[in-house]
C-alpha positions in Angstrom: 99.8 64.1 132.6 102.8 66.1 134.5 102.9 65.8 138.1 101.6 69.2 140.3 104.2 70.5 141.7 103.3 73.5 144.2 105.7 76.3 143.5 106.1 79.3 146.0 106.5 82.1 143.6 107.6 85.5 145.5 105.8 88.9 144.6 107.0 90.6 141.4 109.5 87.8 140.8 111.0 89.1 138.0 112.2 86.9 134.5 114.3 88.9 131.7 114.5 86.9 128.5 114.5 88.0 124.6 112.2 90.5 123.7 110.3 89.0 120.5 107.3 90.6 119.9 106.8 94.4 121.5 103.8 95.1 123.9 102.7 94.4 127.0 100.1 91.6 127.9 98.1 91.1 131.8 96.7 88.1 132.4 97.5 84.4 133.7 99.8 81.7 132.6 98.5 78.8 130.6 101.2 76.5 130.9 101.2 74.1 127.6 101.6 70.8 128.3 104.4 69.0 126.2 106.5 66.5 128.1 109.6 66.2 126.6 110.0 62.7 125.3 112.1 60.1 125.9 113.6 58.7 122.9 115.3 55.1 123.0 117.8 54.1 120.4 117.5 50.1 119.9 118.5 47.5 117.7 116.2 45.9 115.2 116.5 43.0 112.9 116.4 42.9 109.2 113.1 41.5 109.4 112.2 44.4 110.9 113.6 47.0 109.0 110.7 47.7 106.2 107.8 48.0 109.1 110.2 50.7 110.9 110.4 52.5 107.6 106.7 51.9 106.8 106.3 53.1 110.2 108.6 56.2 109.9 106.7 56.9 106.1 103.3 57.1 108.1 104.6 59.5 110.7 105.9 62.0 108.0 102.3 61.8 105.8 100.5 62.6 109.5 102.8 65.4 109.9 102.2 66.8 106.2 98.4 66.2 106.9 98.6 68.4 110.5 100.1 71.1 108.6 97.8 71.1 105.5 95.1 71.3 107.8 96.7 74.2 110.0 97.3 75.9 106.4 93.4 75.5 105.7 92.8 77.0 109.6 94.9 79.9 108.8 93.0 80.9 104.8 89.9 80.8 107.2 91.5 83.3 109.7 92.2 85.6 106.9 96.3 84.9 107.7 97.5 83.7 103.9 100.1 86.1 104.5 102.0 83.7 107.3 101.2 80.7 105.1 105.1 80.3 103.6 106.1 79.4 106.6 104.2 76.7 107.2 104.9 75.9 103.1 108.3 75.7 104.3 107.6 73.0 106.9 106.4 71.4 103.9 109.2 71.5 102.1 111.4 70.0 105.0 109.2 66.7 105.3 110.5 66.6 101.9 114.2 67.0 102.8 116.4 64.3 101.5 118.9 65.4 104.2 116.2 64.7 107.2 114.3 61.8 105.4 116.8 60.2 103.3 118.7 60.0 106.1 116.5 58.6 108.9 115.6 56.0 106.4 119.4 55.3 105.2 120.0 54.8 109.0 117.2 52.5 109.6 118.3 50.2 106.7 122.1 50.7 107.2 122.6 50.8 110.7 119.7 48.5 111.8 118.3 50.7 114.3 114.5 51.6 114.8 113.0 54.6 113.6 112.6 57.1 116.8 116.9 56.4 116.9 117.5 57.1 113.4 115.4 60.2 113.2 117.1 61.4 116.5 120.6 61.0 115.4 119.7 63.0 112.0 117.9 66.0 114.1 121.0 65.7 116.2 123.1 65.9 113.4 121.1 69.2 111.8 121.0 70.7 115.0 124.6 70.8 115.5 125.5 72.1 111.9 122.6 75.2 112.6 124.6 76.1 116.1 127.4 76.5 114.4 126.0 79.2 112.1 126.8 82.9 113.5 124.6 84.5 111.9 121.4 85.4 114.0 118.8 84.7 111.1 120.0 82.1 109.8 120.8 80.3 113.4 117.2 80.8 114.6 116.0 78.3 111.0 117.1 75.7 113.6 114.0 76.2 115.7 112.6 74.9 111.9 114.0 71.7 112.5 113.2 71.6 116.2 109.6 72.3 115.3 109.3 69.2 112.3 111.2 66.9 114.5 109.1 67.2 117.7 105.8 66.7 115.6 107.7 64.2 113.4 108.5 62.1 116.9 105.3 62.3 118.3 104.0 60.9 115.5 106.1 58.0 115.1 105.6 57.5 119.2 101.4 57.9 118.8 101.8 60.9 121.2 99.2 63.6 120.7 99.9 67.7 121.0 97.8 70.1 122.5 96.5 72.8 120.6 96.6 76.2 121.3 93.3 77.0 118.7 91.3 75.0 122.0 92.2 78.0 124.5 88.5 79.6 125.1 89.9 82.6 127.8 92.0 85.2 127.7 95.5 83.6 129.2 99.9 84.5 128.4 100.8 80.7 127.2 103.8 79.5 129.0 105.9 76.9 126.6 109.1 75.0 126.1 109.1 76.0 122.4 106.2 77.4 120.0 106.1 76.4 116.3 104.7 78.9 113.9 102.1 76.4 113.2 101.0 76.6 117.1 101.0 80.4 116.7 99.4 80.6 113.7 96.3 78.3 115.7 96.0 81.6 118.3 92.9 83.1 118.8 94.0 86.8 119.4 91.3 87.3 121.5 91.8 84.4 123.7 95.8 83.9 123.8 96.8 87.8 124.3 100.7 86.8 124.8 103.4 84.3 125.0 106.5 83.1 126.8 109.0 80.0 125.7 112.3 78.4 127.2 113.7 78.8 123.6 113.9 81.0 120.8 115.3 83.4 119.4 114.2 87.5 118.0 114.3 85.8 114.3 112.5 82.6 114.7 110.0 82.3 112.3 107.6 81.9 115.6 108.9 85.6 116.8 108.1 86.9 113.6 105.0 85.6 113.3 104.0 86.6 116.8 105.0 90.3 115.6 103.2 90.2 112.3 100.3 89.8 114.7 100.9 91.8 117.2 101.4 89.0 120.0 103.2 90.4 122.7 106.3 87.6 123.3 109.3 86.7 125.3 111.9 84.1 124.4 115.1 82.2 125.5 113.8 82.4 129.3 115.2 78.7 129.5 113.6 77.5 132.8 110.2 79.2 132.7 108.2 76.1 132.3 109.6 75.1 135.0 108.9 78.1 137.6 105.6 79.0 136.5 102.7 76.7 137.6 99.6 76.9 135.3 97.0 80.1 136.4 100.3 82.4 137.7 99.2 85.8 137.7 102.0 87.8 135.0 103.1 90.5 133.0 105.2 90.4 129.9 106.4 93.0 128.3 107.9 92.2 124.5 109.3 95.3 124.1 111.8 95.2 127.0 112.4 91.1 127.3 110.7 91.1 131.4 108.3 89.2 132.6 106.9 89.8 136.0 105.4 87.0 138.3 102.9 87.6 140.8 102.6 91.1 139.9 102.7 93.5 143.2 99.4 96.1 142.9 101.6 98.7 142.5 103.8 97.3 140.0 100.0 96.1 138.2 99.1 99.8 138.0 102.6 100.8 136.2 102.7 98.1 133.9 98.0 99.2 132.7 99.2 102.7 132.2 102.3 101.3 130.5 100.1 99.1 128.0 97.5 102.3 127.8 99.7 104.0 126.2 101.6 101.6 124.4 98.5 100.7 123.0 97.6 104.5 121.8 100.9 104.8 120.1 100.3 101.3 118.1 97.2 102.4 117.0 98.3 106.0 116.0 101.0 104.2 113.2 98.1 102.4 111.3 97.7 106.2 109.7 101.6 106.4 108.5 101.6 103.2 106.4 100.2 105.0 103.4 102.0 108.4 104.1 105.7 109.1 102.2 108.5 108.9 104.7 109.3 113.0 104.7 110.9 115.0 106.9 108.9 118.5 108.8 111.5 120.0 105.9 111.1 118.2 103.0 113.9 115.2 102.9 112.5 112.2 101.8 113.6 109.0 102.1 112.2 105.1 100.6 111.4 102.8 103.3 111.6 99.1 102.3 111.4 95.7 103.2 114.2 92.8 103.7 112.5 89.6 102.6 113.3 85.4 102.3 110.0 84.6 100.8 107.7 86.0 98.0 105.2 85.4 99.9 106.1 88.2 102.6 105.6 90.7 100.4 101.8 91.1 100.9 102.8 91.7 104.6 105.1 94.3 103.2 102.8 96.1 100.6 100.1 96.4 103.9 103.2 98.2 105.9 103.7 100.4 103.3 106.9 99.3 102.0 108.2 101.2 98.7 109.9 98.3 97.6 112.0 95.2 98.3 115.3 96.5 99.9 116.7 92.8 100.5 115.6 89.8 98.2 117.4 87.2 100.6 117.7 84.0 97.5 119.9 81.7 100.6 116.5 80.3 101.2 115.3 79.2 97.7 118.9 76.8 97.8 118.2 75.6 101.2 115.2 73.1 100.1 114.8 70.3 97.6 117.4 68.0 96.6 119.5 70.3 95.0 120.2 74.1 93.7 117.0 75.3 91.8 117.1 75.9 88.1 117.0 78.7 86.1 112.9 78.5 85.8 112.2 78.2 89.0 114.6 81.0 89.7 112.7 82.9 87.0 109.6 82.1 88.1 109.8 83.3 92.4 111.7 86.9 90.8 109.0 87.2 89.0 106.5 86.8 91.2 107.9 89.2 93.3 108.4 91.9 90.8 105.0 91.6 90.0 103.5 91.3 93.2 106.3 94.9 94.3 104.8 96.9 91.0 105.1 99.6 90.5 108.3 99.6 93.8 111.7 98.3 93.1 112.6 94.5 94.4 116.3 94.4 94.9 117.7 91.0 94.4 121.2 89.7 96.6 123.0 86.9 94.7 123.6 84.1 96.6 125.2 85.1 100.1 126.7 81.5 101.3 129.5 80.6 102.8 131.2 81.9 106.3 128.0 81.7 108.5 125.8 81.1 105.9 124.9 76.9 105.7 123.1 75.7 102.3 123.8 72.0 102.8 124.3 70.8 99.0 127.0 73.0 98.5 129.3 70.5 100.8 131.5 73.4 101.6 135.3 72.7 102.8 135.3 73.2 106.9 137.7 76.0 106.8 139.4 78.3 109.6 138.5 81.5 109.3 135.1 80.9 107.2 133.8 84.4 107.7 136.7 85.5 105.7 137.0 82.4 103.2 134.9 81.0 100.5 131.7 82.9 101.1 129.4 85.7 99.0 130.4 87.1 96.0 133.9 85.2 95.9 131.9 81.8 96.0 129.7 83.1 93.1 132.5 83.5 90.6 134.1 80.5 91.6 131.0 78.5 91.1 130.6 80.1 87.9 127.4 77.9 86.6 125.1 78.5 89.9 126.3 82.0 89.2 125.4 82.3 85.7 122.3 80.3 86.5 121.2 83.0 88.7 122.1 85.7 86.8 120.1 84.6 83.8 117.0 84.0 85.5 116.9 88.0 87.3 117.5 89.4 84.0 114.3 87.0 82.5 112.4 88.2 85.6 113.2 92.0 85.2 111.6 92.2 81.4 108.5 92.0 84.2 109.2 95.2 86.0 112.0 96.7 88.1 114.5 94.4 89.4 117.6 96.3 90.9 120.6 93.3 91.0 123.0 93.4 94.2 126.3 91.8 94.5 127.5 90.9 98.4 130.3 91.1 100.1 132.6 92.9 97.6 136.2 94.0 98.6 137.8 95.4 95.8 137.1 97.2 92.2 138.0 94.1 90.2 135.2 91.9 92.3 132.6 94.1 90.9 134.0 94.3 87.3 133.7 90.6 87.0 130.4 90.3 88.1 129.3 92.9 85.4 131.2 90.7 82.6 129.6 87.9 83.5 125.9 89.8 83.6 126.5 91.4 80.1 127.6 88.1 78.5 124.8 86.3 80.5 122.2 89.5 78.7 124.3 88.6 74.9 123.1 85.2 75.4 120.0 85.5 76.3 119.2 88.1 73.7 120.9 86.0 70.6 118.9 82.9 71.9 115.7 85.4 71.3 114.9 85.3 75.2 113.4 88.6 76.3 115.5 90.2 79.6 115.3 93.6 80.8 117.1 96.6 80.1 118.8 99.2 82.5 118.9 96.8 85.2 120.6 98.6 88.2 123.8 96.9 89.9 124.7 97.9 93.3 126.6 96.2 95.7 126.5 95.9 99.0 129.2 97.6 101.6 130.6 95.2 104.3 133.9 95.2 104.5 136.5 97.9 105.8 138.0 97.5 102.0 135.1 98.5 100.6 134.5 101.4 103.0 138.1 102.8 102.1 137.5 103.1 98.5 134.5 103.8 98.2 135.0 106.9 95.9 136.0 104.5 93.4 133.3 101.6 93.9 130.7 104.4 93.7 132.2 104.8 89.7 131.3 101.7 88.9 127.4 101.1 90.1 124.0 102.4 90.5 123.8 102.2 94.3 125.4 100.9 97.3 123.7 98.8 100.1 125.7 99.3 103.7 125.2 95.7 105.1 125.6 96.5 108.5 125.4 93.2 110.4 128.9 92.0 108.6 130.6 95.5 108.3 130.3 96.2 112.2 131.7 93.2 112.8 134.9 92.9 110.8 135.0 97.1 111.2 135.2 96.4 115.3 136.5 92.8 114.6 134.0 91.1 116.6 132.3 87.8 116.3 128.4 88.9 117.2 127.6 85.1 117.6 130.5 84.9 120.0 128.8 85.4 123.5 132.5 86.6 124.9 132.4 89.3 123.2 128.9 90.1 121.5 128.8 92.8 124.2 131.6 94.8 121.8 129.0 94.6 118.8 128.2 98.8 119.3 126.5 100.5 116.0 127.1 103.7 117.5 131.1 103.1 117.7 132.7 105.9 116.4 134.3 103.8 113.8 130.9 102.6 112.7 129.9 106.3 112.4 132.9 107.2 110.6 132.7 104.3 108.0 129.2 105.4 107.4 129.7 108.9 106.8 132.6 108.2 104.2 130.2 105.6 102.2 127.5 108.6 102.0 130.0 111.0 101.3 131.3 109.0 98.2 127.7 108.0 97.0 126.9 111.6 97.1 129.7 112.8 95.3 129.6 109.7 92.6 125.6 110.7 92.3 124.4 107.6 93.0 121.6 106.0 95.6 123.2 104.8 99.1 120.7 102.3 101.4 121.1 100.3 104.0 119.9 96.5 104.9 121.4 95.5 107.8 119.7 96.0 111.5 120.6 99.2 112.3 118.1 100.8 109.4 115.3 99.4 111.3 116.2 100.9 114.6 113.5 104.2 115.3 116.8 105.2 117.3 119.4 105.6 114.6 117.1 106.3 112.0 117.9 109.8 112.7 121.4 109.6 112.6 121.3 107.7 108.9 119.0 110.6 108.2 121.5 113.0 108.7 124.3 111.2 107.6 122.5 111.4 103.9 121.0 107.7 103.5 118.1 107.4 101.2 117.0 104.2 101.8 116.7 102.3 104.7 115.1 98.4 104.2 114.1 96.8 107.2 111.7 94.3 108.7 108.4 95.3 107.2 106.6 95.8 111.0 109.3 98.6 111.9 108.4 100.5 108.5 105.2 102.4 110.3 107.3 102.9 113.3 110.8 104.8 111.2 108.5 106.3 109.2 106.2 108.3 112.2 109.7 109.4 113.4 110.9 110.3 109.9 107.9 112.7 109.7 108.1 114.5 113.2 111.8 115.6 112.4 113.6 118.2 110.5 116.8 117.5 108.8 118.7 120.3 109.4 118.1 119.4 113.3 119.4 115.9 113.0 122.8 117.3 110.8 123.6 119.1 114.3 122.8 116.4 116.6 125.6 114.2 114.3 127.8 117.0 114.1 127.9 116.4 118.0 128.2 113.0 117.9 130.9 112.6 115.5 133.4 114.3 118.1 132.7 112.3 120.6 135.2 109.1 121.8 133.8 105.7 122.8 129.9 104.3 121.1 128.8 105.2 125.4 129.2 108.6 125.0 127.5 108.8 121.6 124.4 106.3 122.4 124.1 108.5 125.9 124.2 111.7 124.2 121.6 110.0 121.0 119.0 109.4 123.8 119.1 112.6 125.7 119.2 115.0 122.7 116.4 113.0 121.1 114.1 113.2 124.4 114.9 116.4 125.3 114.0 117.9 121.2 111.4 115.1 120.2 109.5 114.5 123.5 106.2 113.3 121.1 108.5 110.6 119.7 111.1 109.9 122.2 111.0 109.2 126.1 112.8 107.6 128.9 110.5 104.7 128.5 111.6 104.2 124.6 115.3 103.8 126.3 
């Protein structure tokens, strides 16, 4: 057991970490108990090579068994919707990379088990912080989550559960895995604070998905907060208050009062269409990795699939999938979407992006190297492979196709060659594919932005990536934390590049969306509005909350509140000005406490 320590804790000591999961939660700390173990790299003799292995075998069939029986936990809870995530834990105990490996190093390197699984973790860790993207980074906390129940394991320890809590508490922890939080009792564990993490860990999500008010990344909180602290976190802000005063007690129940009101008021906008007070409507959809999240999706009231991430469905098993089991997730999802749209990125690695078989060159500037589109039609059979199996899945119902990353005319002519000869082939060979299936690409580059006119001539819609195009646009490394501060969606850049992407799309006829983080801001979903977006695809928990705004607006009101902002100089001036025109004309919506 740890040792007590007595910590003096002063009156509204306050914490600020990463807001996680929005709302505010009262109550005491229940500080989990996970000692962090010592692991001990030692030598072991041939003779004892096949008992570490048999010993390292066991430890991954317990840890498989743990998460088939959380699975069975959750279908009792009524939370099949979460349950891909703990399929993907699955999949990783099945990882070549992280078993193959351990084992490889047992035998080869004739050290015990605890050592070669460390160095491999080790090894996975550091290729996941090297990723800039935020998504994709946070799949680390994956690995972090297999390997501590993988170690325990192999060490006999035992884990404490979180489905044993029996009073209403905040749990205090180094580091939740989603199959801890999918073990929470709603009504017992009512929020949740960790040293680690990050806003995309599949934990986060989860904890959103249930409406689990959580802070992350507060690094040292296990260590300052003794088990029955009195505290507040709020999610939607990042703070968490120890020892709350009884004034500061008083502000923070009025604060979760209404917070509370307003959560319970978007329940009645999931099944209303996302319309303006003057009839401009707009489709609200969902970004997804898994199949699986589109039933969270549907329940939101997502109009369709925005953003079919496919990254994920290369990043397990020992290799890239084939065209079946391609086939086979696309159309699932199409069929699972009907009668909505399910838009479908070709594979997006490279730069940022790790998928380990690929064995990608280390190269200098990888963000502008080998990555997206330009790796597709080099790798012209993974390509074709893909392509196939979306054009099988869209004889199942309405598959749009979207190319990333695309710079210049010629990029996008190519990938329609190889899509027609892909349909030829699959037509002569009497395979049935769909017809009409849209191609759009998506907008992240400064190229792409300056000739837009003439992209817009060649596809069905555009896609305005904003995560990448902010970043080369400002050229700013977001995972950089030097200069992350620069990273402004309201630049006036950004607002400009935007503007002439619409203006094009308008003037070609075609559909313009957006994918990236901004659409799912309630913020600038005005100023997309205005700017003459017709799709936004987000996070399916911040459809409800785009679309009540949405409704409580009129167009011709937002077109002058960009009008304004568009002559304005630095992305301070035009996020102060946002905020005060939006409190002062949509008090309902906006207030000082949404800033």
């Amino acid at each position: 057991m740890m040792a007590s320590v007595k910590i003096n804790i002063a009156e509204d000591t306050m914490l600020v970490g990463i807001a996680a999961a929005p709302g505010i939660a009262i109550s005491r700390s229940h500080l989990v108990n996970r000692d962090r173990m010592t692991v001990i790299e030692r030598r072991i003799s041939p003779e004892e090579v096949d008992p570490e292995i048999g010993a390292f075998k066991d430890a991954v069939e317990r840890s498989k068994a743990q998460l088939i029986e959380v699975k069975d936990q959750a279908d009792s809870k009524e939370l099949t919707e979460h349950l891909y995530i703990i399929d993907t834990h699955l999949l990783i105990l099945d990882d070549e990379m992280l078993i193959g490996e351990t084992i490889g190093l047992i035998r080869g390197e004739l050290i015990n088990a605890e050592g070669a699984l460390n160095r491999v973790l080790s090894k996975l860790r550091r290729v996941f912080d090297k990723i800039s993207d935020e998504y994709l980074r946070e799949r680390r906390s994956d690995i972090d989550s297999i390997g501590d129940r993988l170690m325990r394991n192999l060490l006999g320890e035992t884990r404490e559960s979180l489905a044993d809590v029996n009073e209403q508490v905040i749990v205090v922890a180094h580091v939740l895995s989603p199959a801890d939080t999918v073990q929470i009792d709603k009504s017992k564990v009512i929020g949740f604070v960790t040293d680690i993490g990050g806003r995309t860990s599949h934990t986060a999500i989860l904890a959103r998905s249930l409406g689990i008010p959580a802070v992350v990344g507060l690094e040292t909180v296990t260590s300052l907060v003794p088990d029955g602290t009195p505290m507040i976190i709020d999610g939607s802000t990042g703070t968490v208050i120890l020892r709350p005063s009884t004034e500061t007690f008083r502000d923070y129940l009025e604060k979760k009062q209404h917070y509370d009101y307003l959560e319970s008021e978007l329940v009645q906008f999931r099944s209303l269409p996302a319309e303006t007070r003057d009839g401009y409507s707009l489709a609200l959809r969902s970004n997804i990795d898994f199949v699986e999240e589109i039933t969270v999706a549907r329940e939101q009231g997502a109009q369709g699939i925005g953003l079919f991430r496919t990254e994920f469905l290369f990043m397990s098993g020992e290799g890239p999938p084939s065209e079946d089991e391609q086939f086979d997730i696309y159309r699932a999802a199409v069929e699972k979407m009907a009668p909505f749209p399910v838009t479908i990125r070709t594979l997006d690695v490279g730069g940022d992006k790790f998928v380990p078989e690929f064995n990608l060159a280390d190269e200098v500037n990888p963000a502008m190297g080998l990555r997206a589109i330009r790796f597709s039609l080099k790798e012209v059979n993974l390509f074709k492979t893909q392509l196939r199996a979306i054009l099988r899945a869209a004889a199942f119902g309405h598959i749009r196709i979207m190319f990333p990353m695309i710079s210049g005319v010629a990029e996008v002519r190519d990938c329609k060659q190889f899509l027609e000869r892909e349909r030829q082939e699959l037509l002569s060979a009497g395979i049935t594919c769909g017809e009409n299936v849209e191609v759009g690409i998506m907008i992240e580059t400064p190229a792409a932005v300056l000739i837009a006119d003439l992209l817009a001539k060649e596809v069905d819609f555009f896609s305005v990536g904003t995560n990448d195009l902010i970043q080369y646009c400002l050229a700013i490394d977001r995972g950089n934390e030097h200069v992350a501060y620069l990273y402004e969606p309201m630049h006036p850049a950004v607002l400009q590049a935007l503007l002439l992407i619409c203006q094009a799309a308008k003037s070609a006829g075609i559909e313009v969306g957006m994918c990236g983080e901004m659409a799912g801001e309630d913020l600038y979903s005005l100023v997309l509005i205005a700017l003459g977006f017709s799709e936004l695809s987000m996070n399916a928990v911040n459809i409800s909350r785009v679309k009540r705004i949405v409704r409580q607006v009129k167009i011709s009101e937002v077109e002058q509140i960009l009008d304004q902002l568009m002559t304005l100089a630095t992305a301070e001036e035009v996020a102060a000005a946002l905020e005060k025109e939006m409190s002062q004309r949509y008090p309902q919506v906006f207030s000082e406490a949404h800033f």
